[in-house]
C-alpha positions as protocol buffer text, in pm:
chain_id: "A"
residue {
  index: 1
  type: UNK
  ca { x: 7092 y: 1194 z: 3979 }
}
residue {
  index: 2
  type: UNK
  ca { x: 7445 y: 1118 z: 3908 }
}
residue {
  index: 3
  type: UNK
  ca { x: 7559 y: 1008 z: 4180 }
}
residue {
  index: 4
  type: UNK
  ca { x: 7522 y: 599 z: 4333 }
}
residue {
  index: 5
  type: UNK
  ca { x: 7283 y: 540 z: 4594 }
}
residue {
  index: 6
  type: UNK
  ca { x: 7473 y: 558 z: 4895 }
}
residue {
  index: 7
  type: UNK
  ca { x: 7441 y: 253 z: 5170 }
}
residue {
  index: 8
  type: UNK
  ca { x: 7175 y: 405 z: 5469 }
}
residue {
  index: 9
  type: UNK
  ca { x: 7172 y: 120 z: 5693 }
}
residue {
  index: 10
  type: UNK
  ca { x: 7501 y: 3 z: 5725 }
}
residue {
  index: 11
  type: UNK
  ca { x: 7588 y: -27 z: 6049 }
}
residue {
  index: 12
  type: UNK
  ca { x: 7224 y: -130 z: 6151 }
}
residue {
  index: 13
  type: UNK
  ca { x: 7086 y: -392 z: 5909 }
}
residue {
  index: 14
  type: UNK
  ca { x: 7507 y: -548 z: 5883 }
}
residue {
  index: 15
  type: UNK
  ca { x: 7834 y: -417 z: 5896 }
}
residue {
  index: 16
  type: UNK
  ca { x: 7993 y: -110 z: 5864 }
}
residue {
  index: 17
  type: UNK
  ca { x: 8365 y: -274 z: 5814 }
}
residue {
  index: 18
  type: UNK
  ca { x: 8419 y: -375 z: 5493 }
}
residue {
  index: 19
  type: UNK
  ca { x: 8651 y: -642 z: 5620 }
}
residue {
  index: 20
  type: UNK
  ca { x: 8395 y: -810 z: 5838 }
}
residue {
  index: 21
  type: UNK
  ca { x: 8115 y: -759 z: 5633 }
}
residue {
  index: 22
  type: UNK
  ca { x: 8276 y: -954 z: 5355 }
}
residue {
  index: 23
  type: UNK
  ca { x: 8385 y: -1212 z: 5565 }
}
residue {
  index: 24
  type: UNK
  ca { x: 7999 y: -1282 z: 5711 }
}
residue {
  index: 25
  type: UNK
  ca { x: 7826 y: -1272 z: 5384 }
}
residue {
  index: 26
  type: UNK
  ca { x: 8093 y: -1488 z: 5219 }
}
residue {
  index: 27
  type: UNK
  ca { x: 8064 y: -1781 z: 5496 }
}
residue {
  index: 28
  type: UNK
  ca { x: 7653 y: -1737 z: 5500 }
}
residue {
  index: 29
  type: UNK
  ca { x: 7653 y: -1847 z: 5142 }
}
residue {
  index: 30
  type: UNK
  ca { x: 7971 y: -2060 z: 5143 }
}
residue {
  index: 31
  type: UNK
  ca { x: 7871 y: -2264 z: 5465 }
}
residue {
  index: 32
  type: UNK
  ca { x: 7520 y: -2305 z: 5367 }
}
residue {
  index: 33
  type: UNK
  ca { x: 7412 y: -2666 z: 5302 }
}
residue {
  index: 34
  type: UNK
  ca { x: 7432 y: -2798 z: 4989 }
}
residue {
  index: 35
  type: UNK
  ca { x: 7084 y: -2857 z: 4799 }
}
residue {
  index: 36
  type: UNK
  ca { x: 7154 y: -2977 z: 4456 }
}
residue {
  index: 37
  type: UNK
  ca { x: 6887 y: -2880 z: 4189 }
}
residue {
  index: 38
  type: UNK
  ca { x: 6825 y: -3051 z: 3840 }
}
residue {
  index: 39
  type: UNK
  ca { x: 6813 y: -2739 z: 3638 }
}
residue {
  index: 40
  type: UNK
  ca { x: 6964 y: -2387 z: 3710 }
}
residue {
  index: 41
  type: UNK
  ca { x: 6737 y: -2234 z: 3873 }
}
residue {
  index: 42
  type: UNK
  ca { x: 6559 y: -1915 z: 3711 }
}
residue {
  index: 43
  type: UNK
  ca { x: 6480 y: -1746 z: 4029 }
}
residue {
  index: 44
  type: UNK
  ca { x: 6539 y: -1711 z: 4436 }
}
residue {
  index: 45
  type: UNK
  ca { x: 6301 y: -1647 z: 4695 }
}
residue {
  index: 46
  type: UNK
  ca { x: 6473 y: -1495 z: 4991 }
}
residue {
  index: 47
  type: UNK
  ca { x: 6357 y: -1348 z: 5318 }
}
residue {
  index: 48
  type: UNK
  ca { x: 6467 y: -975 z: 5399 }
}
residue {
  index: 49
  type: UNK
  ca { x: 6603 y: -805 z: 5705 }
}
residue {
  index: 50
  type: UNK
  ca { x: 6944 y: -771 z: 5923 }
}
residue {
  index: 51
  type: UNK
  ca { x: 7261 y: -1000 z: 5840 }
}
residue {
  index: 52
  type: UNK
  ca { x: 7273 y: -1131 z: 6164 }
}
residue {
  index: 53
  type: UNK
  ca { x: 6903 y: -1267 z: 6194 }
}
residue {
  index: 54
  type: UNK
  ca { x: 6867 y: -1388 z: 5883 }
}
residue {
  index: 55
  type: UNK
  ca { x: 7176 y: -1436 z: 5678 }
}
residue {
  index: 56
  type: UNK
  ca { x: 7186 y: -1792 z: 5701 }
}
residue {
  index: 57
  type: UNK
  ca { x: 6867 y: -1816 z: 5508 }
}
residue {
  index: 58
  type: UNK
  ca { x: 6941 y: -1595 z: 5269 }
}
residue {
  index: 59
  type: UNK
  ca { x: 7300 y: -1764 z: 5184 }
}
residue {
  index: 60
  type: UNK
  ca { x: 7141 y: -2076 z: 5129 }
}
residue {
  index: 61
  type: UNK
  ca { x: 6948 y: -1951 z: 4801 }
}
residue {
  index: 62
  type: UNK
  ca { x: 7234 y: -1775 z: 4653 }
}
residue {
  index: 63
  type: UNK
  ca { x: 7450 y: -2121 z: 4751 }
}
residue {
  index: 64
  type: UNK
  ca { x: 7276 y: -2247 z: 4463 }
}
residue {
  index: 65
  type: UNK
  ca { x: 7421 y: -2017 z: 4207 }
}
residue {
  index: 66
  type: UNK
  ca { x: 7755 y: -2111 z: 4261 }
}
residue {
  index: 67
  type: UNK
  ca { x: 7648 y: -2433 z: 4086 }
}
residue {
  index: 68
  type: UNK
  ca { x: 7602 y: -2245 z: 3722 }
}
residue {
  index: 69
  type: UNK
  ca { x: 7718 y: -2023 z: 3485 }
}
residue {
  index: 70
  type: UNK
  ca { x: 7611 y: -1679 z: 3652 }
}
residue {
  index: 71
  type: UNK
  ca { x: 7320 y: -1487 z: 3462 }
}
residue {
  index: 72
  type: UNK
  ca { x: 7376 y: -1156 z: 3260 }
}
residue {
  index: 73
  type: UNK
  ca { x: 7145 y: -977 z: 3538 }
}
residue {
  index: 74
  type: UNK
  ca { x: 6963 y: -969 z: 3826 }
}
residue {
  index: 75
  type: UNK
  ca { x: 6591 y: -887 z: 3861 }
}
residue {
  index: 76
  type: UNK
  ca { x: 6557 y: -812 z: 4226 }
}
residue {
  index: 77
  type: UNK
  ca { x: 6190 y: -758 z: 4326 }
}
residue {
  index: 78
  type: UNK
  ca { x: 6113 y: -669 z: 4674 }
}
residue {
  index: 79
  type: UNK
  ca { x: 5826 y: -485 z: 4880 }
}
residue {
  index: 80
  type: UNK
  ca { x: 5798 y: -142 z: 4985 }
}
residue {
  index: 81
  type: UNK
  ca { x: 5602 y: 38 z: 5213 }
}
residue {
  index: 82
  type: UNK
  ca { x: 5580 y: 363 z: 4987 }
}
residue {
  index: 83
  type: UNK
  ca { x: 5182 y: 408 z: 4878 }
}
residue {
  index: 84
  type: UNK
  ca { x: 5187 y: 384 z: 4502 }
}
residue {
  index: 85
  type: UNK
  ca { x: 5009 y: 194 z: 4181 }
}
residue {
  index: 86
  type: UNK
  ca { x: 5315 y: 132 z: 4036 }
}
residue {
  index: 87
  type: UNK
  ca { x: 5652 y: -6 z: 4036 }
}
residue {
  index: 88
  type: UNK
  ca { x: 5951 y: 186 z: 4220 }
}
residue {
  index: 89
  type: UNK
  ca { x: 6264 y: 199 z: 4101 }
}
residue {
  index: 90
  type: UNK
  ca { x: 6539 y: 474 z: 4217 }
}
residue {
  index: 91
  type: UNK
  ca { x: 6677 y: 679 z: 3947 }
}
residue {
  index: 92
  type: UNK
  ca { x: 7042 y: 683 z: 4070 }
}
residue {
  index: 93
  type: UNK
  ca { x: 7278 y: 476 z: 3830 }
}
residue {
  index: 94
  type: UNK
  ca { x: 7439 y: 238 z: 4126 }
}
residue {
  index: 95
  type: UNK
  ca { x: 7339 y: 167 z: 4460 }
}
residue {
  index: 96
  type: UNK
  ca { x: 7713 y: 194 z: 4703 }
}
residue {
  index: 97
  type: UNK
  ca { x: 7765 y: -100 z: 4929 }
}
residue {
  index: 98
  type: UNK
  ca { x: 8089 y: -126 z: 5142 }
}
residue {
  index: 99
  type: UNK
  ca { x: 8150 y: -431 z: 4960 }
}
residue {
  index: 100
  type: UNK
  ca { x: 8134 y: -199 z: 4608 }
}
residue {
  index: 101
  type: UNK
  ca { x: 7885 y: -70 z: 4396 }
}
residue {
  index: 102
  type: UNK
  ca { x: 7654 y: -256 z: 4206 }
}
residue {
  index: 103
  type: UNK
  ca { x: 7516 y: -113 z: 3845 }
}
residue {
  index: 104
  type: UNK
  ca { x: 7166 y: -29 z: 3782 }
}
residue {
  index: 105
  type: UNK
  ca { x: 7026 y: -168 z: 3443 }
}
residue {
  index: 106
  type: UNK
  ca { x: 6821 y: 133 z: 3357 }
}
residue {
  index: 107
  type: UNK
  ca { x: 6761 y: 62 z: 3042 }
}
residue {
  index: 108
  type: UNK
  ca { x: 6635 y: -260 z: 3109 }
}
residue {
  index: 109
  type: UNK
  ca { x: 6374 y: -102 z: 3324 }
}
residue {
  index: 110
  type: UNK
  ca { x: 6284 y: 170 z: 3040 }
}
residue {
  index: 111
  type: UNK
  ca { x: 6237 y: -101 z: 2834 }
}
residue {
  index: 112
  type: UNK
  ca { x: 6053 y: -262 z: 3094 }
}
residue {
  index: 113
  type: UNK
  ca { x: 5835 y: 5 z: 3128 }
}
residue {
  index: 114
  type: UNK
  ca { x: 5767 y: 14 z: 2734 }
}
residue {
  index: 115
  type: UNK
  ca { x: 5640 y: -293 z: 2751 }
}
residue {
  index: 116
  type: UNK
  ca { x: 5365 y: -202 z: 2967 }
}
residue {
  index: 117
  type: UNK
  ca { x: 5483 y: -265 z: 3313 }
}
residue {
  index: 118
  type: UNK
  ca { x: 5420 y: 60 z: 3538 }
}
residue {
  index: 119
  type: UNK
  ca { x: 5735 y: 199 z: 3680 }
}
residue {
  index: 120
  type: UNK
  ca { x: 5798 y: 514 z: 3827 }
}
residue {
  index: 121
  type: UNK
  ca { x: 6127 y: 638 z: 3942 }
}
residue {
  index: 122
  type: UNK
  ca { x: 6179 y: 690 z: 4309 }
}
residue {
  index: 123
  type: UNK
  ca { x: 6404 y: 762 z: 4546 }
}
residue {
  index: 124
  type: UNK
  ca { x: 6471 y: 439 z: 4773 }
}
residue {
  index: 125
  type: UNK
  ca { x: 6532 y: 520 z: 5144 }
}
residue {
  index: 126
  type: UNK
  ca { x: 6448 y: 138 z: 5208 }
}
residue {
  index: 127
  type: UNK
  ca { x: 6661 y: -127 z: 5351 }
}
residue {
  index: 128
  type: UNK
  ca { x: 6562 y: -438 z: 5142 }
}
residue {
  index: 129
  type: UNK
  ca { x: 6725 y: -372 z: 4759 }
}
residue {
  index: 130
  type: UNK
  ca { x: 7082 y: -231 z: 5005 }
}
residue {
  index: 131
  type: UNK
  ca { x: 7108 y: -540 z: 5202 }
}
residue {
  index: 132
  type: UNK
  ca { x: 7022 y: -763 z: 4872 }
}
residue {
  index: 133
  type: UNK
  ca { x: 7307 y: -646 z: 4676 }
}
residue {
  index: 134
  type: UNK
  ca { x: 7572 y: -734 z: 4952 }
}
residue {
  index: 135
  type: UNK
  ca { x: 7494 y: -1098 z: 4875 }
}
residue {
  index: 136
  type: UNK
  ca { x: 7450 y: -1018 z: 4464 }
}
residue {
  index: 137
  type: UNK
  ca { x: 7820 y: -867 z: 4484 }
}
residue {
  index: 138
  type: UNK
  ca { x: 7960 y: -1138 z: 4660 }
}
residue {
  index: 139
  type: UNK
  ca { x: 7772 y: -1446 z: 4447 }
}
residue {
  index: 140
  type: UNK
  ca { x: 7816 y: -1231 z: 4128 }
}
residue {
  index: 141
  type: UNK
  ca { x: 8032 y: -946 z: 4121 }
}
residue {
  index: 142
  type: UNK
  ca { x: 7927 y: -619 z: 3978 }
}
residue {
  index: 143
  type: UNK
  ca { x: 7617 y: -817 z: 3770 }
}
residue {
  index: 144
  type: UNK
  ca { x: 7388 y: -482 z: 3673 }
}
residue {
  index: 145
  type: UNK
  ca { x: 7051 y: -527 z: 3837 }
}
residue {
  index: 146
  type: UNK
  ca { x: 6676 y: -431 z: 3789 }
}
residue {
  index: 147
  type: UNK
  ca { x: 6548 y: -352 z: 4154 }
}
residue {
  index: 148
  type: UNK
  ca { x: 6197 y: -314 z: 4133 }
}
residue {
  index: 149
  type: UNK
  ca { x: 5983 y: -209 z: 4469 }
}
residue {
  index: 150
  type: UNK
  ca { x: 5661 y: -362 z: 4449 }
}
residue {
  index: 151
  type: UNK
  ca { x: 5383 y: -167 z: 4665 }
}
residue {
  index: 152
  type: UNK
  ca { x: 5067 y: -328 z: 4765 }
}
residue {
  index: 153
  type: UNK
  ca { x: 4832 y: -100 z: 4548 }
}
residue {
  index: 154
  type: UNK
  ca { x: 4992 y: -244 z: 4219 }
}
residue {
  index: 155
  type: UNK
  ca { x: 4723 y: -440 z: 3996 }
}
residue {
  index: 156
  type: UNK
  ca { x: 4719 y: -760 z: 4031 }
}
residue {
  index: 157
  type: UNK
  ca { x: 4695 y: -836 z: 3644 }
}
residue {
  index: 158
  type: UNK
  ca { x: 5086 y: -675 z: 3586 }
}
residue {
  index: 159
  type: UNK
  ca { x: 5303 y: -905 z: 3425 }
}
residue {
  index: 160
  type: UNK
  ca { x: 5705 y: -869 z: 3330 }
}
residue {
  index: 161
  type: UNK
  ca { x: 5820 y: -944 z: 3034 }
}
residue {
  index: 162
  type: UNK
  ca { x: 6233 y: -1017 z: 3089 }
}
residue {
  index: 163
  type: UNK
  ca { x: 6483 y: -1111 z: 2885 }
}
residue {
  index: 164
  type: UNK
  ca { x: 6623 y: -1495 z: 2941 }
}
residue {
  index: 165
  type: UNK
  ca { x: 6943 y: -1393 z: 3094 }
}
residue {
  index: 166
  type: UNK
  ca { x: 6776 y: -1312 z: 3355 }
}
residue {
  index: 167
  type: UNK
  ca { x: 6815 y: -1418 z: 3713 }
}
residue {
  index: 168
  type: UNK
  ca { x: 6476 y: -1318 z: 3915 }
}
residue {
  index: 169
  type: UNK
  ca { x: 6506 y: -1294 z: 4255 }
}
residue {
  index: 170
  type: UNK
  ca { x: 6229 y: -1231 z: 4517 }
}
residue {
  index: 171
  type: UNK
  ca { x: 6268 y: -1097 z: 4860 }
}
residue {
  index: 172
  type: UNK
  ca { x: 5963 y: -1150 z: 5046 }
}
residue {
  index: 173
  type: UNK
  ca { x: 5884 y: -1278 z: 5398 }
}
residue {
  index: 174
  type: UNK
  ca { x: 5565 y: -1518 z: 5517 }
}
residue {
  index: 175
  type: UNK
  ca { x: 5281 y: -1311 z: 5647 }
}
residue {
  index: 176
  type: UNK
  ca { x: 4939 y: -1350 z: 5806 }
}
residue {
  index: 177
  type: UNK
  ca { x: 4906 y: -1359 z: 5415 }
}
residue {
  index: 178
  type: UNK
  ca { x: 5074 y: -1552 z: 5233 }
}
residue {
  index: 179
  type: UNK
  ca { x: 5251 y: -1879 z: 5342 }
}
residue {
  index: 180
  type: UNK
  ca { x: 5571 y: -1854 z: 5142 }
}
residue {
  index: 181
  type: UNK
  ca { x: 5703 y: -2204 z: 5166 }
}
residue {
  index: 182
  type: UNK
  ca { x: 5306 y: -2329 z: 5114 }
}
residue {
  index: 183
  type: UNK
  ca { x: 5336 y: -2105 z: 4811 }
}
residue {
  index: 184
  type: UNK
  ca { x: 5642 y: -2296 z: 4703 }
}
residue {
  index: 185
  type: UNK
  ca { x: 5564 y: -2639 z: 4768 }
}
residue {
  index: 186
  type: UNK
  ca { x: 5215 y: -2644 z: 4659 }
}
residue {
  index: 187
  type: UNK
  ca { x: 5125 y: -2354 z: 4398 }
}
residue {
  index: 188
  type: UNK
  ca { x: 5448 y: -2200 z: 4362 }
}
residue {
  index: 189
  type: UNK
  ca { x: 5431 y: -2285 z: 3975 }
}
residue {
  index: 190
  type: UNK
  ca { x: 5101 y: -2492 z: 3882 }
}
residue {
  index: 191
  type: UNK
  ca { x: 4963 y: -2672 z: 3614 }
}
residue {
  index: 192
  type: UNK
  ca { x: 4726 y: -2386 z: 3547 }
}
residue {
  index: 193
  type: UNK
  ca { x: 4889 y: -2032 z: 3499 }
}
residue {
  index: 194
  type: UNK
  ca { x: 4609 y: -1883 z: 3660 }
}
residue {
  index: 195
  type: UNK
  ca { x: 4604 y: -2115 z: 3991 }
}
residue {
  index: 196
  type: UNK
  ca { x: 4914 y: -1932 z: 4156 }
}
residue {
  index: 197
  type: UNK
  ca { x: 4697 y: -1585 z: 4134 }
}
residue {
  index: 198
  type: UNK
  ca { x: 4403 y: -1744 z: 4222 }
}
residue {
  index: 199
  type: UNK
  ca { x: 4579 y: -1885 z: 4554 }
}
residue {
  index: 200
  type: UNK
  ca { x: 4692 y: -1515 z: 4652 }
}
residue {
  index: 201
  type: UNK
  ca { x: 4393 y: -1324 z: 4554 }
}
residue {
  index: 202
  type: UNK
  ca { x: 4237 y: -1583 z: 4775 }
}
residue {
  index: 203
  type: UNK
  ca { x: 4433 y: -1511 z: 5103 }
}
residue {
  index: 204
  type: UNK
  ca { x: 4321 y: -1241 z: 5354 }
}
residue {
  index: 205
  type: UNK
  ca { x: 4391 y: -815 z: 5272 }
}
residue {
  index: 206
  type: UNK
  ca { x: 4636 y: -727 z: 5056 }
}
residue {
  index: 207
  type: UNK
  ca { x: 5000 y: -653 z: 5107 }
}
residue {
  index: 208
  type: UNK
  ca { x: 5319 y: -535 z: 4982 }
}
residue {
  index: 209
  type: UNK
  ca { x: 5492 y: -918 z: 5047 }
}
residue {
  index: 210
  type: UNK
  ca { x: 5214 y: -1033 z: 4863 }
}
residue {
  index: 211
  type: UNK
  ca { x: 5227 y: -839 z: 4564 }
}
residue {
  index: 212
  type: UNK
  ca { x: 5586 y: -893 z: 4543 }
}
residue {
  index: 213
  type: UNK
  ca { x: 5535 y: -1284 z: 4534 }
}
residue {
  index: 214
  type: UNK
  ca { x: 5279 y: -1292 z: 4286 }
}
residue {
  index: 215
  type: UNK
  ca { x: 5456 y: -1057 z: 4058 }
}
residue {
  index: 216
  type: UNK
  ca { x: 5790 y: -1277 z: 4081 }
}
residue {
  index: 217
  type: UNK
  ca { x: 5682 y: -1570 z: 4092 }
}
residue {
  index: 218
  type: UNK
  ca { x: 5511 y: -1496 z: 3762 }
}
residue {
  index: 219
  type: UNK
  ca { x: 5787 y: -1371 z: 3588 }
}
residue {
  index: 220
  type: UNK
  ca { x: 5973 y: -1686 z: 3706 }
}
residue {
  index: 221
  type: UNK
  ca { x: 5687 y: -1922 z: 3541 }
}
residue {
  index: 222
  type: UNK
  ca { x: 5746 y: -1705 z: 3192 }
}
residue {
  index: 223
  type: UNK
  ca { x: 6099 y: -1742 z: 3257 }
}
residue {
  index: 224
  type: UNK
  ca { x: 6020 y: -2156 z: 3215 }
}
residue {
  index: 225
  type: UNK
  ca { x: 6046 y: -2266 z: 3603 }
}
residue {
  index: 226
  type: UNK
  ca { x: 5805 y: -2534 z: 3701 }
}
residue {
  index: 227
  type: UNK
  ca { x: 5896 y: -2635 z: 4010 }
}
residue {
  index: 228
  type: UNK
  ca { x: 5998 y: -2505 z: 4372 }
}
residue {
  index: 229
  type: UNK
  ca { x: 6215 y: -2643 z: 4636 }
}
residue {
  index: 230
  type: UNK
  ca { x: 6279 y: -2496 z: 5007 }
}
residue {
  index: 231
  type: UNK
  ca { x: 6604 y: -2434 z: 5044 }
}
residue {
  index: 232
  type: UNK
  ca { x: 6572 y: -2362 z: 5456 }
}
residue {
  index: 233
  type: UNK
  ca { x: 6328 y: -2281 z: 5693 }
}
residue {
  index: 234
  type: UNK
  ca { x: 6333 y: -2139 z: 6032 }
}
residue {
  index: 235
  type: UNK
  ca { x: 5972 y: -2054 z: 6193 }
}
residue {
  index: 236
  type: UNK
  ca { x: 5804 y: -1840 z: 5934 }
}
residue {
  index: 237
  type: UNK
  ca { x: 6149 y: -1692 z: 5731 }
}
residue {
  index: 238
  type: UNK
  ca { x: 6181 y: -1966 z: 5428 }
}
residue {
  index: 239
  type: UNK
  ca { x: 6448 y: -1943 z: 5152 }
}
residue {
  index: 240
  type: UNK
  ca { x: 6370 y: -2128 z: 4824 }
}
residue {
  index: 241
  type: UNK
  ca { x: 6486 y: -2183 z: 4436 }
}
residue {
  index: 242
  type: UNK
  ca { x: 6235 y: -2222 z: 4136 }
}
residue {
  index: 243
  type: UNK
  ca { x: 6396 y: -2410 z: 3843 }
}
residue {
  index: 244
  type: UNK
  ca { x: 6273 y: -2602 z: 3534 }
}
């Protein structure tokens, strides 16, 4: 597949217009309050769905990387409802935004994938990586990403292994289970490197927001982050930043 990824939801998860949709995501992250961290952060937890509901929330995290010299990449690791062991990412070279396209760093992932992470390329017909990379291109420009869909069968013993240039960046929303901003404030990066996957094997079932915060959140802590801060909240959607 040659050609980008083209945008399947715009007009229902944001805007069609280019105009207007640069103009909203622009003011969600440049109005957004400012939270100063100590460090750059190495990673973002975000919540996922339309502009309008929850764009606030998700300006607020990528606020914070106006602060510092932008990263060499994104890793952008979301959930997916497609039933798989492994980890999903679309073959296409680009995925096409109204605001642009934004590159796909596939060999990143192939190296990725040599290192012993399962990936498996599939086509994504999923709303969560398209309405990401409006915010990406606006906060970074045309910074090549790794967008990796995280299903709830993959094993819970996966690890990444990314380069430091890396900016990771978790879309995941509180569920029945898993308590994102609890995750954050209390075990979001512990003393013990095994507490944070001992807190989410511990919750109820099994599920594709789940997965996706353990397997971030990990890569964060090998990234060097030791701490988490909420960035906003509003009833169970949190935004957040994970820094050294």
């Amino acid at each position: 597949m040659n050609e980008a990824r083209p945008p399947l939801f715009a007009g229902r998860y944001y805007f069609a217009d280019p105009g207007r949709l640069r103009v909203a995501v622009e003011s969600f992250i440049e109005d957004a309050a400012q939270v100063r961290l100590p460090n750059a952060p190495v990673g973002l937890l975000v919540p996922h769905g339309s502009l309008m509901q929850l764009g606030l929330l998700i300006g607020a995290a990528y606020k914070q990387t106006l602060f510092f010299p932008a990263q060499g990449r994104v890793a952008l690791i979301v959930p997916t409802a497609a039933q798989d062991k492994a980890l999903l990412c679309d073959p296409r070279p680009a995925y096409r935004t109204p605001l642009g396209e934004l590159p796909v760093d596939h060999v990143s992932i192939q190296h990725l994938h040599a290192s012993g992470a399962p990936i498996t390329l599939g086509e994504d017909i999923e709303p969560i990586v398209e309405t990401q990379a409006l915010f990406i291109l606006s906060a970074f420009g045309e910074t090549p990403i790794l967008p990796l869909r995280v299903p709830a069968g993959l094993p819970s013993d996966v690890e990444l292994r990314l380069p430091g240039d890396v900016l990771v960046i978790v879309a995941a929303n509180a569920d029945g289970e898993v308590n994102l901003a609890q995750a954050l404030e209390r075990v979001a990066l512990p003393q013990s490197p095994n507490a944070l996957r001992r807190f989410l094997r511990s919750r109820q079932g099994h599920s594709p927001e789940q997965s996706a915060l353990r397997l971030g959140l990990s890569a964060m802590r090998a990234l060097g982050a030791r701490h988490g801060r909420i960035l906003l909240r509003a009833g169970d959607y949190v935004s957040g930043a994970v820094y050294p």
